[in-house]
C-alpha positions as CSV (number, residue, x, y, z in Angstrom):
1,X,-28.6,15.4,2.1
2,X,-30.2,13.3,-0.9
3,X,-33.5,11.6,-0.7
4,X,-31.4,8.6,-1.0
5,X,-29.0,9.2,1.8
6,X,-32.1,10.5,4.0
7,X,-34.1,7.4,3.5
8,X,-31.4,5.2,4.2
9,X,-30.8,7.0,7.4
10,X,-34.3,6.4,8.4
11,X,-34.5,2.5,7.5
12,X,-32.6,0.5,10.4
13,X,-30.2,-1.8,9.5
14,X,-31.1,-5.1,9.4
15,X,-29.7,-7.2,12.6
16,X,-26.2,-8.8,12.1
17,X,-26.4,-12.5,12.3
18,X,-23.4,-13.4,13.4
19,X,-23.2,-10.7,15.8
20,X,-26.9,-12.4,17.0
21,X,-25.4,-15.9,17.2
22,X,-22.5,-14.5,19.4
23,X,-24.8,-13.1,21.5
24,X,-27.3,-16.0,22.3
25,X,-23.9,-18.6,23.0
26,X,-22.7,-15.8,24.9
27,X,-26.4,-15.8,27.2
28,X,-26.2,-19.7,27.5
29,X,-22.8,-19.7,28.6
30,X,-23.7,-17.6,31.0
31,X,-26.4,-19.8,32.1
32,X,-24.1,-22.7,32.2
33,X,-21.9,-20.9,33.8
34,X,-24.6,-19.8,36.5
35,X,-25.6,-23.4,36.9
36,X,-22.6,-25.6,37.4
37,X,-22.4,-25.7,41.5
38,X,-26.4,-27.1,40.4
39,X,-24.8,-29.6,37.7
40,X,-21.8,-30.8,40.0
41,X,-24.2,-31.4,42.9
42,X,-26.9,-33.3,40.7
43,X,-23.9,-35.2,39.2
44,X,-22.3,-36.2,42.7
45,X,-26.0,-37.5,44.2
46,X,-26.8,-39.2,40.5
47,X,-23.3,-41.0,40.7
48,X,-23.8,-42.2,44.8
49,X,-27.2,-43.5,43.2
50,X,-25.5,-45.4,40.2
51,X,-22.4,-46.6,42.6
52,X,-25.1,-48.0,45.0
53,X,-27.1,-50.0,42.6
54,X,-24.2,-51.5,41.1
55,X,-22.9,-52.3,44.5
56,X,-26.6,-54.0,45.0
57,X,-26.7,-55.5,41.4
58,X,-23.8,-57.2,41.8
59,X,-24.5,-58.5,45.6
60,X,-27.2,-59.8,44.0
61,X,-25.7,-61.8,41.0
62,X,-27.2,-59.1,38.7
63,X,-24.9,-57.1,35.9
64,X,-25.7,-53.3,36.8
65,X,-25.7,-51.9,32.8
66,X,-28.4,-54.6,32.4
67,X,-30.3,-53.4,35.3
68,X,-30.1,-50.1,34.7
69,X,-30.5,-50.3,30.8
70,X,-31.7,-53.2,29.8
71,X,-34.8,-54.4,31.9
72,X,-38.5,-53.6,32.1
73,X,-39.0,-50.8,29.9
74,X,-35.9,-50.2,28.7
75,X,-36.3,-53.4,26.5
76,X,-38.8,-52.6,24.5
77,X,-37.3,-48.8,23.8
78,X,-34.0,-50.8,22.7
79,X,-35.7,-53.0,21.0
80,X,-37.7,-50.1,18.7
81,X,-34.3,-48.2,18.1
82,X,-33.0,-51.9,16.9
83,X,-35.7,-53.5,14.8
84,X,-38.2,-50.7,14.7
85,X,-41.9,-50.8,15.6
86,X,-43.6,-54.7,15.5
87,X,-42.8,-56.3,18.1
88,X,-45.8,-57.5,20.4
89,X,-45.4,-59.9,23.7
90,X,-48.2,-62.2,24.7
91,X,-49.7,-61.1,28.3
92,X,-49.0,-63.8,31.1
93,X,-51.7,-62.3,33.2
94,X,-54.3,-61.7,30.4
95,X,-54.7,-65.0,28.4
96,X,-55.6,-63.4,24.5
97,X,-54.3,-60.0,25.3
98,X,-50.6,-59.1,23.7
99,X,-48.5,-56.4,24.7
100,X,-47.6,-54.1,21.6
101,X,-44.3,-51.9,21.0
102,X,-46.6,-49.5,19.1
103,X,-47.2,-47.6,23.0
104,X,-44.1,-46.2,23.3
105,X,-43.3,-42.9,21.6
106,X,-40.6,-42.5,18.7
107,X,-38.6,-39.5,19.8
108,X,-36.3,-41.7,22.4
109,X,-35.4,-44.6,20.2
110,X,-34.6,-42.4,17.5
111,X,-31.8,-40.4,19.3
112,X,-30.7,-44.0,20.5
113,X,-30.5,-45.4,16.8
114,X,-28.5,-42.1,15.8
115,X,-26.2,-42.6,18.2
116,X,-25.6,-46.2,17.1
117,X,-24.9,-44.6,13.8
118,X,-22.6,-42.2,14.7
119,X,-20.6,-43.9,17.7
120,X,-19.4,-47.6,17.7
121,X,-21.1,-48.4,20.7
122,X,-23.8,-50.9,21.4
123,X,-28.3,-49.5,21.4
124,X,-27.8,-50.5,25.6
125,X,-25.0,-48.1,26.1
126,X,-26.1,-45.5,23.4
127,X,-29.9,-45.5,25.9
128,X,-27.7,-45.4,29.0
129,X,-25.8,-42.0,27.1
130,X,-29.2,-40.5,25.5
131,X,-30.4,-40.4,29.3
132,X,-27.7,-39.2,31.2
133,X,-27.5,-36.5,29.0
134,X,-31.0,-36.3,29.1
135,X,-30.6,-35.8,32.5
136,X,-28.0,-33.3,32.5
137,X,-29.7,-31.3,30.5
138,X,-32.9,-31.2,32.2
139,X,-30.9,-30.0,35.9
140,X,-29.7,-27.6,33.8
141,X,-33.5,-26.4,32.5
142,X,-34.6,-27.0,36.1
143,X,-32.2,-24.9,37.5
144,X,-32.8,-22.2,34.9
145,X,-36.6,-21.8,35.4
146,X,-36.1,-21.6,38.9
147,X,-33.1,-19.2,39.1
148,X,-35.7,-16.9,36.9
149,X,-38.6,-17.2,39.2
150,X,-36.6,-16.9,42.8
151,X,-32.9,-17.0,42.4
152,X,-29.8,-18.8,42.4
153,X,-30.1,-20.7,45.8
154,X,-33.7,-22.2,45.3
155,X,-32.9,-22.9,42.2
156,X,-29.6,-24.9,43.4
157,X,-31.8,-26.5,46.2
158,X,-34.6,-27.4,43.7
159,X,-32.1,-29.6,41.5
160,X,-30.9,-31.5,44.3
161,X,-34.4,-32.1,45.4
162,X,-35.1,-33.8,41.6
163,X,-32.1,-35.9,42.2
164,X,-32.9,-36.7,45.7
165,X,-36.5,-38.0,44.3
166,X,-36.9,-41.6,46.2
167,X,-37.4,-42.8,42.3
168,X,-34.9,-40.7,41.1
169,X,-33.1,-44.0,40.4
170,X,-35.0,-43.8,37.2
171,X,-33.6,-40.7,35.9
172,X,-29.9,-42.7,35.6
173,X,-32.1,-45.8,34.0
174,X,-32.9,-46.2,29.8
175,X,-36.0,-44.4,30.3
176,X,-37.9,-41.4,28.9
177,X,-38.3,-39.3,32.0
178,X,-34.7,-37.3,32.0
179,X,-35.8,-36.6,28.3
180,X,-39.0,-35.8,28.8
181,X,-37.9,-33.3,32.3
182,X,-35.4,-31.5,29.7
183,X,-38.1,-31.0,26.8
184,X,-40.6,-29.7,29.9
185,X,-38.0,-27.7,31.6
186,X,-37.1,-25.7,28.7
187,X,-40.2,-25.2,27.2
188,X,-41.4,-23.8,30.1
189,X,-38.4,-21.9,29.9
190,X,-39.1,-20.4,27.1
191,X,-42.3,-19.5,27.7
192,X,-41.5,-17.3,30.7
193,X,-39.1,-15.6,28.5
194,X,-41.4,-15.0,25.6
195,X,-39.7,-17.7,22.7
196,X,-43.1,-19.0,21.7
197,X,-41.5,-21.2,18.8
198,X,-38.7,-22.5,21.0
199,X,-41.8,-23.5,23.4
200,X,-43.8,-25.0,20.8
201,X,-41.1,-27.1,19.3
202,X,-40.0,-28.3,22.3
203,X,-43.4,-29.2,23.5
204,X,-43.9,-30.9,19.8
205,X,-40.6,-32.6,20.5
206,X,-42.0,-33.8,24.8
207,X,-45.1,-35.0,22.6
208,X,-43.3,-37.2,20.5
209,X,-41.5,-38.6,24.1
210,X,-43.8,-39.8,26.2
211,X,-47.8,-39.8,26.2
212,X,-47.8,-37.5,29.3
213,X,-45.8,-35.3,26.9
214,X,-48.7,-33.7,26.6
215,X,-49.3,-31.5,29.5
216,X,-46.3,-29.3,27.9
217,X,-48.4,-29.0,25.4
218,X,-51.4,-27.9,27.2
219,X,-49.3,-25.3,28.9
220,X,-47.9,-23.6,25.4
221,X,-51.5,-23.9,24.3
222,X,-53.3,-22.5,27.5
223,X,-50.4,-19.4,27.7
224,X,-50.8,-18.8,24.3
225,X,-54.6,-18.1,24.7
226,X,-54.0,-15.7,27.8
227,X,-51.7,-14.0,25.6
228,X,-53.9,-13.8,22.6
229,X,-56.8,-13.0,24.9
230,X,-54.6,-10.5,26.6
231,X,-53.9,-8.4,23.1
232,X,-57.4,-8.7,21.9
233,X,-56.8,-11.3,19.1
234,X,-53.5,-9.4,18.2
235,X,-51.2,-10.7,18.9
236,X,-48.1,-12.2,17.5
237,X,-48.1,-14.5,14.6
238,X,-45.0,-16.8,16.7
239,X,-47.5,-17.1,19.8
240,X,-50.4,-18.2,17.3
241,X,-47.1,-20.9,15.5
242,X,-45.7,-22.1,19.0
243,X,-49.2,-23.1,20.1
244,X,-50.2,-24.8,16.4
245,X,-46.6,-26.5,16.8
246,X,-47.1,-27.6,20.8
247,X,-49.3,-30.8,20.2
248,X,-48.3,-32.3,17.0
249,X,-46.0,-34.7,18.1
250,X,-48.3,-36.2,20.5
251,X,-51.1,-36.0,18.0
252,X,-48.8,-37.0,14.7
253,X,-47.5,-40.0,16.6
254,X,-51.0,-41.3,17.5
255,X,-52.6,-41.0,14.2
256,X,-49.6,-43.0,12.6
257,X,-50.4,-45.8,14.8
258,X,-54.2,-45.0,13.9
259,X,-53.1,-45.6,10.6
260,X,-51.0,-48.8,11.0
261,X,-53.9,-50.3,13.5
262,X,-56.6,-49.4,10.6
263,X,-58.9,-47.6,13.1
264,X,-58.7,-44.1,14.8
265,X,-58.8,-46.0,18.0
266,X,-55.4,-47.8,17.4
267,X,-53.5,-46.0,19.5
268,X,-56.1,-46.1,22.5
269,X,-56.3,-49.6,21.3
270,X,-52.7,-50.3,22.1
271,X,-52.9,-48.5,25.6
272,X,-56.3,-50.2,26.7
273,X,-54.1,-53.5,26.1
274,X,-51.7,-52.4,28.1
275,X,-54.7,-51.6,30.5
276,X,-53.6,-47.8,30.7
277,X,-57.2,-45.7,30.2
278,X,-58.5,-42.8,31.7
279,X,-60.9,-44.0,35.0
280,X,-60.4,-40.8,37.2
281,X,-58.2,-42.5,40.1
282,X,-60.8,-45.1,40.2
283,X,-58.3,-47.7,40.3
284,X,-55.7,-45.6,42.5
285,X,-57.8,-45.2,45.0
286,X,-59.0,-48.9,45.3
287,X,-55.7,-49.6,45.4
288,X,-54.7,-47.2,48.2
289,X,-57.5,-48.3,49.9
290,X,-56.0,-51.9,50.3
291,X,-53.0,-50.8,50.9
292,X,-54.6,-49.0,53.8
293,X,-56.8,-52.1,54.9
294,X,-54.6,-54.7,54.3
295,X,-50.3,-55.5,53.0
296,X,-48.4,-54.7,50.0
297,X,-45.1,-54.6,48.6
298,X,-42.5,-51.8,49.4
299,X,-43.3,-50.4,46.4
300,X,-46.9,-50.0,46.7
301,X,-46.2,-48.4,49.9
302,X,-43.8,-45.5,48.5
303,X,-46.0,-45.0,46.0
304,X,-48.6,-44.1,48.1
305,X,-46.1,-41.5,50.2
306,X,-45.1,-40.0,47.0
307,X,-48.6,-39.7,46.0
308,X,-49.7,-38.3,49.2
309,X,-46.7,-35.8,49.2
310,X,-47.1,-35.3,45.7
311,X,-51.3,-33.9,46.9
312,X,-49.5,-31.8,49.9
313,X,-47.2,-30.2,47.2
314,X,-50.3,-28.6,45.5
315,X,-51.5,-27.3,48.3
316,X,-48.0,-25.3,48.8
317,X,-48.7,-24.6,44.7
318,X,-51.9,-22.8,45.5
319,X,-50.8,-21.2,48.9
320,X,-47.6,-19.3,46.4
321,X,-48.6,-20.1,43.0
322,X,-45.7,-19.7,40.3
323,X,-46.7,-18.1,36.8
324,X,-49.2,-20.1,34.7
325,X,-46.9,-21.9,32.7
326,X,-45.7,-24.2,35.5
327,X,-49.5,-24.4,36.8
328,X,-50.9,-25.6,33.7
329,X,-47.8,-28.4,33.5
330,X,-48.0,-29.5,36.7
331,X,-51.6,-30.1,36.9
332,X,-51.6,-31.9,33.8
333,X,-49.3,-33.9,34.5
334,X,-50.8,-35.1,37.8
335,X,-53.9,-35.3,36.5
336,X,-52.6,-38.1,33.3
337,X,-50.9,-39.9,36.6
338,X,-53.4,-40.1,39.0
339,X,-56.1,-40.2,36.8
340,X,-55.4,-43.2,34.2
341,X,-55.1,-47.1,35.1
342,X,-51.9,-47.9,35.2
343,X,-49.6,-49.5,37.3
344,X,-49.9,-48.2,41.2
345,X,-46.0,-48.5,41.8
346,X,-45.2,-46.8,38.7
347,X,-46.8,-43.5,39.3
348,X,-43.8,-42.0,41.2
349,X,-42.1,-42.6,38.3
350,X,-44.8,-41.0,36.1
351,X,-44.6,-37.8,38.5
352,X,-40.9,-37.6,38.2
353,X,-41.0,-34.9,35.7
354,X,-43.4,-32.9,37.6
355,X,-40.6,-30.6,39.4
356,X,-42.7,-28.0,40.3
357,X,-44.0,-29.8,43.0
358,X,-40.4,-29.4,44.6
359,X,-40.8,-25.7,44.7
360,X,-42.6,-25.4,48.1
361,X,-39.9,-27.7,49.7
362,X,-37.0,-26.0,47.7
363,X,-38.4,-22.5,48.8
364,X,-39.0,-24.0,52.5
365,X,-35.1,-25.6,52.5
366,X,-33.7,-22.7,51.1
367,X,-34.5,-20.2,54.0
368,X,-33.5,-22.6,56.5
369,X,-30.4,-22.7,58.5
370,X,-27.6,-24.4,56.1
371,X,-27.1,-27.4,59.0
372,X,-30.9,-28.1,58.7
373,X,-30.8,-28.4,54.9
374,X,-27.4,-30.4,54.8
375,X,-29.2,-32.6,57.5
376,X,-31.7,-32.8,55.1
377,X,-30.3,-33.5,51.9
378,X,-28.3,-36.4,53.6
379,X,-31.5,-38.1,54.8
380,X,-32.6,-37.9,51.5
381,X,-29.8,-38.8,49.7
382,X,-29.5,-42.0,51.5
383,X,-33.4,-42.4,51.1
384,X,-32.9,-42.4,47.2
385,X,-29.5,-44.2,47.1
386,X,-30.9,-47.3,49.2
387,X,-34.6,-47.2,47.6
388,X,-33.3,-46.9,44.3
389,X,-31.2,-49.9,44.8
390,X,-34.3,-52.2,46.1
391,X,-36.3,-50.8,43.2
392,X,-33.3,-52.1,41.0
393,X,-32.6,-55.8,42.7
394,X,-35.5,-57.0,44.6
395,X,-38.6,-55.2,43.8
396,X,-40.7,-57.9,41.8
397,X,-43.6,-54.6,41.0
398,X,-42.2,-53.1,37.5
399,X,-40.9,-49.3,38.3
């Protein structure tokens, strides 16, 4: 045998990238293929949800596209993807103070704006699409994260739970929580299957979404360090990329509007406006307090459930922790909600793409007795289909 010819032997061959591609369509159709009893059911309860609000919407002399993408926040995001950043409304509440477009992330009006590029339909429709999908997509990431950690049946249960969410109204609405769930999900994704740049882009991409984005960032960053703690500083270069990657969008987006604002406080600027700062539940709690001691809207009310259930779901965390990726998200994420000033009916919403909370009542429902957890789901599916429409047509508290 030559030198040559022996060296060659020795030397792999590099990989064949087609034969790679093949190979990773051929693992997520499998996944897909895996998930679609979970897709079909999240579909049928989000459809009951959509079919009841426009039932409500129009009871009430209300057109249901407008309500359910064109109203609250939804405005302003349509607004962005039309006319781009600018815009600021004077506050009714706060004689002097104005209301600026500048607080709401890019990433969502962008993908609304390319659609309106691409497909002849209107910025209200093109939101409505970029969130069902949204939606879709992040069942789909749900279910996959939970089919990894405990199987096919929690993870079935788990995504009817997130669409059986008393505010789960909002992931059919033009909001950024569907798109934010399906950044989180599949980061997280990725990071208990060892893609380090899949999880860092994605987490770049969650920070560009939302300002909660963040906590997916804090959970690339936090595994990252296990791992490089774990191999002594050596480990590799992808883990050290995903976790430089993980917080730029958050971070890129808020030193533009530093920029634009002329300070490096513009973007807490903005949010302090919008009375949205960091008081430690301060504020929550007065406000659950007087809910307590005294009356409040529906709203008010269910937000304080949620929040209370939401406090009872960490306690199941801790009792059967998952792996530290879905720790580190979750308590971020609770933390931003419970801990900022913001709006006290709006922090179910805020905790919608928190899905690990649902794993204690997924794990609980999927042991029991299959009457018990049809029983179940049907209280809870008429819970969320009859909430969702009050949220929709008579609540006056912004969801």
């Amino acid at each position: 045998m030559s030198a040559d010819t022996a060296a060659s032997a020795r030397i792999p061959e590099p990989p064949r990238r087609p034969a790679e591609r093949r190979r990773a369509l051929g693992r997520v159709g499998a996944s897909l293929g895996r998930a679609w009893l979970a897709l079909a059911v999240y579909a049928t309860v989000r459809a009951a949800g959509v079919v009841c609000v426009a039932l409500g919407a129009r009871q009430a002399g209300k057109h249901p596209r407008t309500q359910l993408g064109h109203s609250m926040d939804s405005l302003w995001y349509v607004g962005i993807a039309q006319h781009g950043y600018g815009t600021s409304r004077p506050s009714a509440a706060h004689p002097g103070l104005s209301f600026s477009d500048l607080a709401f992330f890019p990433l969502y009006p962008a993908l609304i704006r390319a659609v309106t590029d691409v497909v002849p339909v209107s910025a209200v429709t093109a939101a409505l699409l970029v969130a069902w999908v949204a939606a879709g997509l992040a069942a789909w990431g749900i279910h996959a994260v939970g089919e990894r950690l405990y199987g096919r049946r929690v993870a079935l249960t788990l995504v009817a739970l997130w669409g059986l969410l008393p505010h789960a109204v909002v992931e059919s609405m033009a909001y950024t929580e569907s798109l934010l769930t399906a950044l989180a999900a599949w980061s997280l994704y990725a990071l208990l299957t060892g893609r380090w740049l899949w999880a860092g882009a994605l987490a770049l991409c969650a920070g560009a979404t939302r300002p909660n984005g963040l906590a997916v960032a804090a959970a690339v960053c936090v595994c990252a360090a296990a791992e490089i703690r774990r191999h002594r500083g050596r480990a590799s270069w992808r883990v050290w990329a995903g976790a430089a990657l993980s917080p730029l969008g958050w971070l890129g987006y808020a030193a533009w509007v530093g920029v634009r604002r002329g300070t490096w406080r513009g973007y807490l600027d903005v949010q302090d406006d919008w009375g949205t700062y960091l008081d430690l539940g301060a504020s929550g709690f007065r406000s659950a307090r007087s809910l307590v001691m005294g009356s409040g809207h529906l709203s008010h009310y269910m937000a304080l459930i949620v929040i209370g259930a939401t406090l009872l779901a960490l306690v199941g965390l801790a009792l059967r922790p998952p792996p530290l990726p879905l720790v580190v998200y979750t308590l971020a994420l609770v933390f931003i909600a419970l801990a900022s000033a913001n709006y006290f009916a709006s922090k179910p919403r805020f905790l919608l793409p928190a899905f690990p909370l649902l794993l204690p009542a997924a794990l609980a429902m999927a042991r029991a007795r299959p009457r018990t957890a049809v029983l179940v789901g049907g209280v809870l599916a008429g819970l969320s289909c009859l909430y969702g429409t009050y949220l929709l047509t008579m609540a006056t508290s912004p969801v």
